[in-house]
Structures are given as C-alpha cells and as structure tokens.
C-alpha positions as CSV (number, residue, x, y, z in Angstrom):
1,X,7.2,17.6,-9.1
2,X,5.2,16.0,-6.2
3,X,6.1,12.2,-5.3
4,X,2.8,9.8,-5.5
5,X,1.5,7.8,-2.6
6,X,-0.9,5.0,-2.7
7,X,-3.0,3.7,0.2
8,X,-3.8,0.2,1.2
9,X,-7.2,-1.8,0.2
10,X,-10.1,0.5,1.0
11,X,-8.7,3.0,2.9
12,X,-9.4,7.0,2.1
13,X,-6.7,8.9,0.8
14,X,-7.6,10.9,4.2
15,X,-6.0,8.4,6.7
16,X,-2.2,8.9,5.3
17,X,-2.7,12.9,4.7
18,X,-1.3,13.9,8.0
19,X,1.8,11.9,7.8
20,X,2.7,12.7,4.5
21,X,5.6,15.3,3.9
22,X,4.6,19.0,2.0
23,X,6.1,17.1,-1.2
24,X,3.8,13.8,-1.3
25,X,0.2,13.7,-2.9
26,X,-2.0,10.9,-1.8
27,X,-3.4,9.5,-5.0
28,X,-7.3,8.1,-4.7
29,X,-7.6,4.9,-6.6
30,X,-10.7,4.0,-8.6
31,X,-13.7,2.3,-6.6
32,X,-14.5,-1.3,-6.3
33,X,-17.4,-0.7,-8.1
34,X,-15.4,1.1,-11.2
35,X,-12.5,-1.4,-11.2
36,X,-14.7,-4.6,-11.1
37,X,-12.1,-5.6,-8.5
38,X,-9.3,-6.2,-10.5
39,X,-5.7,-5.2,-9.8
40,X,-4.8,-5.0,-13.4
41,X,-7.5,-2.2,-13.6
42,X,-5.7,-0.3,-10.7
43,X,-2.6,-1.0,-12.6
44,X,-3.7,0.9,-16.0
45,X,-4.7,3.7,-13.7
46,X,-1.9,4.3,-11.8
47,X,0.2,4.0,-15.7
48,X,-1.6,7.3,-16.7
49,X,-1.3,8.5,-13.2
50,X,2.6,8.8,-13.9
51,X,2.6,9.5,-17.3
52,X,0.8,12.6,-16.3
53,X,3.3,13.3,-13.6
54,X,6.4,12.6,-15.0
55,X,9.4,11.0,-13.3
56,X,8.0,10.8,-9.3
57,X,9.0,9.1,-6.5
58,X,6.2,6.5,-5.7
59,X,5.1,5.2,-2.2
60,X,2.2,3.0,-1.1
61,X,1.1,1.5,2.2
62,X,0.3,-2.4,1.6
63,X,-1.8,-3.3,-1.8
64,X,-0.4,0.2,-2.7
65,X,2.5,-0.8,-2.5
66,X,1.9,-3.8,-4.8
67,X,0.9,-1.6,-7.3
68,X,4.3,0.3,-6.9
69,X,6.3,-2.5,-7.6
70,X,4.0,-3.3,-10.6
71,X,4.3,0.2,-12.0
72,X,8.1,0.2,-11.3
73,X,8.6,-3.3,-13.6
74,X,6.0,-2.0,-16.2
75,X,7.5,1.6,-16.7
76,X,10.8,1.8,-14.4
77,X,11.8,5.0,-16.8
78,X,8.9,6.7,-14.5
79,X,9.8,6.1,-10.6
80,X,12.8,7.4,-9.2
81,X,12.8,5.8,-5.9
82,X,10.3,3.3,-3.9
83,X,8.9,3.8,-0.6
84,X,7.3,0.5,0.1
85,X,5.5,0.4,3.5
86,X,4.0,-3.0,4.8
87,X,3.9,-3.8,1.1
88,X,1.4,-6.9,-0.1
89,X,3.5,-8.9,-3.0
90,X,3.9,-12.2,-1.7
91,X,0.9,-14.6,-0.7
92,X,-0.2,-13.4,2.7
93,X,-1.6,-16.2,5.4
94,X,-4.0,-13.9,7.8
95,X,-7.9,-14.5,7.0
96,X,-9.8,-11.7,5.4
97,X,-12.0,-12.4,8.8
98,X,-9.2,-11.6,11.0
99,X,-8.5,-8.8,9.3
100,X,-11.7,-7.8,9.5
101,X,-12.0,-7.7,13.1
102,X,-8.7,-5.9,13.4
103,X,-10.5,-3.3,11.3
104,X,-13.6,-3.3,13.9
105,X,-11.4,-2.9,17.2
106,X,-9.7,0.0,15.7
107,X,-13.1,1.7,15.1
108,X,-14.4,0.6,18.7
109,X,-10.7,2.4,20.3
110,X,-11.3,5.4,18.1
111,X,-8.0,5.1,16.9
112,X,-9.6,4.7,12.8
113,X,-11.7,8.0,12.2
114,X,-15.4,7.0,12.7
115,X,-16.2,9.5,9.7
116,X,-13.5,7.5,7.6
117,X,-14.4,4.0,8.7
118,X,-18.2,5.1,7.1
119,X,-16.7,6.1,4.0
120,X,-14.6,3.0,3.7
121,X,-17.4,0.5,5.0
122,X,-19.7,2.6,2.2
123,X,-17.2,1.6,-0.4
124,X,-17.1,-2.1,0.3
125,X,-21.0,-2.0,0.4
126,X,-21.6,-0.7,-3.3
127,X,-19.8,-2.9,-4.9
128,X,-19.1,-6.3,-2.5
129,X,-18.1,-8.8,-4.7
130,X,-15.6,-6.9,-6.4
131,X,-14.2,-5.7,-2.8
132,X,-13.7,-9.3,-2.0
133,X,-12.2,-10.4,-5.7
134,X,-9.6,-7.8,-5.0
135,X,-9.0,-8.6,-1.4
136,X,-8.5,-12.3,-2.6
137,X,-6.2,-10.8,-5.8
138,X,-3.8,-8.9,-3.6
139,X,-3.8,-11.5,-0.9
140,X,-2.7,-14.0,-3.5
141,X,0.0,-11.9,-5.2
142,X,3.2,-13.1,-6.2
143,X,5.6,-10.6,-7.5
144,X,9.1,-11.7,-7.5
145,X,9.4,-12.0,-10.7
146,X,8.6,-7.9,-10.9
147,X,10.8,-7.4,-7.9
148,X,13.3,-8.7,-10.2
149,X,12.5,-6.5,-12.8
150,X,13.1,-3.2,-10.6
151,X,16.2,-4.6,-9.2
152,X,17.6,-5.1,-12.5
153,X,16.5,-1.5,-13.4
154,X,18.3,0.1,-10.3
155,X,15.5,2.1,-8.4
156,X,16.5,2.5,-5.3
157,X,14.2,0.7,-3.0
158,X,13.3,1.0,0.8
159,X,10.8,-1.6,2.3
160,X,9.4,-0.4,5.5
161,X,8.0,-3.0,8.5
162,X,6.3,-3.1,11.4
163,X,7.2,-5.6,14.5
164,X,3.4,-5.6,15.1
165,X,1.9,-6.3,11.9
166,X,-0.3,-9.6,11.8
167,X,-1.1,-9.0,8.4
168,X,2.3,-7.9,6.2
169,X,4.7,-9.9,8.8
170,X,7.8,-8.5,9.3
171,X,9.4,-12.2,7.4
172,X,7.1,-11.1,4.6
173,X,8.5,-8.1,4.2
174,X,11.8,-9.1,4.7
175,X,11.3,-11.9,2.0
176,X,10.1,-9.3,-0.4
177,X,13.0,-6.6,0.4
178,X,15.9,-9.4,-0.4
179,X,13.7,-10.1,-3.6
180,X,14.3,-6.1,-4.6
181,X,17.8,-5.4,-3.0
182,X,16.0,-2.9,-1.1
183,X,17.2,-1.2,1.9
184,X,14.6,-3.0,4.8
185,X,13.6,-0.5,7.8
186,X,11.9,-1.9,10.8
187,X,9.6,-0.2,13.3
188,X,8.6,-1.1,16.9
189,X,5.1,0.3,16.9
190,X,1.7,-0.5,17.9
191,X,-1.2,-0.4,15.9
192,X,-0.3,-3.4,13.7
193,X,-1.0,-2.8,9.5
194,X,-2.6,0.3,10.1
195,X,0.3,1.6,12.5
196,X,0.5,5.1,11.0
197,X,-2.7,5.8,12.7
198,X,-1.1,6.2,15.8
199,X,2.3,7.8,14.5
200,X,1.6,9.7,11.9
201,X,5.1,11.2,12.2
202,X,6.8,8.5,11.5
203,X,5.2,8.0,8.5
204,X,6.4,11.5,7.7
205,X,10.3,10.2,8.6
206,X,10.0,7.1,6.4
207,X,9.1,9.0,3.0
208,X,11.4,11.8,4.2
C-alpha cells in the first residue's frame, strides 16, 4: 500500500518527488483544461483515486491539501491519517498578483526548476480561464464544516506551517488545525509556500 500525496495549484508532481519518503506516490491531478476549473471535478478524481488504492494515508501541499480534507469528509472509511502541509481551506487574503510575483522571483533565484516552471506556466496557458476559476475556488474555500466531519470520524490529523508563508499564514493554519483537532507542526524556514523547495528533507520528516 503506497500513501497518496497531492500538490498545490499548478505545480508538477516533479517539485515534491525528492522529499517524498520510498512509501509516498505523488498523484498528478487532472489539467485546467480537463477539469474546467472546478474543485468538485478534482474531488470526483481523487474519490476513484482511493477507491483504487484502498485505505491510504493521504497528504497534500496547499489546494492538495483541500482536497484531502474534502476526500476525508466524503469517504473517511478510505484515509487513515492526514498530512496537511500549508493546507488552503479557509478564505485566504494574499492577491493572486502577489502570488504571482512570488512565483517569478523563485524562477529568477533558480530555486523553482526552470524546466518545471515551463511546464507549469504551459499549463495555466492552455486553459486560462479555468486556471484562474480554480485559483479563485480554492482561495475562497471554507471547509470547517468538513473539518468537522473528519474530526468526528477520528483520522488522525497533522497540519503542518511555515513561519514564512505569505500565502497559507501560519494563523490560517492554525485556525484550520483547531477546526480538525489536528496535531499543528511549525517550521522556521525560508522559501515561504513553496518552502520544500529549499528543504526537501524536511518534507521527507513531516510525512515520515
């Protein structure tokens, strides 16, 4: 049995790869362009994802994380634990514009793969308006009525933060670990929502 991980808006499966333990699969979500840019469409996917795979653990970095907690309410028979790292779930305040920029100096530092930022870029570029419905979906999200859900079902929960996230603050994801009764971890890195550039490693220690 391999535990299921789920990567943030628009990123390739390829970024998390190296900081994910020998037991983890990365699982690539549908395009923009095949979803239409709805999160309910990621939702049905990731149902048959785990009714494929049985009982998993289930991870995800930021909207993949969303999608976690959404699976976890919807089928809690089918995650054993959660792994939620700078999880989207509650209305988030940055601008898609600031984000964006972030997104730009990380390619100008080198520090997001230029090969990777092409492909993700590519992605966005096919199918534009859906990128931006989901963008505006996730960033909108309100799930504490689902975190209520998997606290009632008793799936153990860890909520992962990091101190220099502008995006997923570390009060967000406070907010949204109280809302689960989930264990709340907090890390002191650089590299803000996409810190497991950087530290791949600890990436590795947080699903470990």
């Amino acid at each position: 049995m391999s535990a299921l991980f789920l990567p943030g808006w628009g990123a390739p499966v390829a970024l998390y790869e190296p900081g994910l333990p020998a037991d983890w699969r990365a699982l690539e979500p549908p395009s923009f362009a095949a979803s239409g840019g709805s999160l309910s469409a990621y939702s049905r996917w990731l149902g048959g994802e785990l009714r494929r795979a049985g009982r998993s653990p289930l991870a995800g970095h930021s909207m993949g994380a969303a999608l976690a907690i959404l699976a976890a309410a919807e089928s809690p028979q089918l995650v054993e634990r959660l792994v939620l790292v700078d999880p989207a779930g509650l209305p988030l305040q940055k601008p898609i514009a600031a984000s964006l920029l972030d997104f730009l100096g990380q390619c100008a530092r080198g520090s997001y793969p230029r090969e990777l930022a092409a492909r993700a870029l590519a992605a966005v570029a096919r199918a534009p308006r859906a990128a931006l419905a989901l963008a505006n979906e996730v960033r909108g999200l309100d799930l504490r009525r689902e975190c209520a859900r998997v606290k009632a079902a008793g799936i153990p929960v860890l909520v992962v933060a990091c101190t220099s996230d502008t995006l997923v603050t570390s009060s967000h994801a406070r907010a949204l670990a109280d809302a689960l009764g989930a264990d709340y971890r907090e890390l002191a890195l650089a590299g803000g929502h996409m810190w497991m550039l950087g530290a791949c490693d600890q990436l590795a220690r947080v699903l470990s």
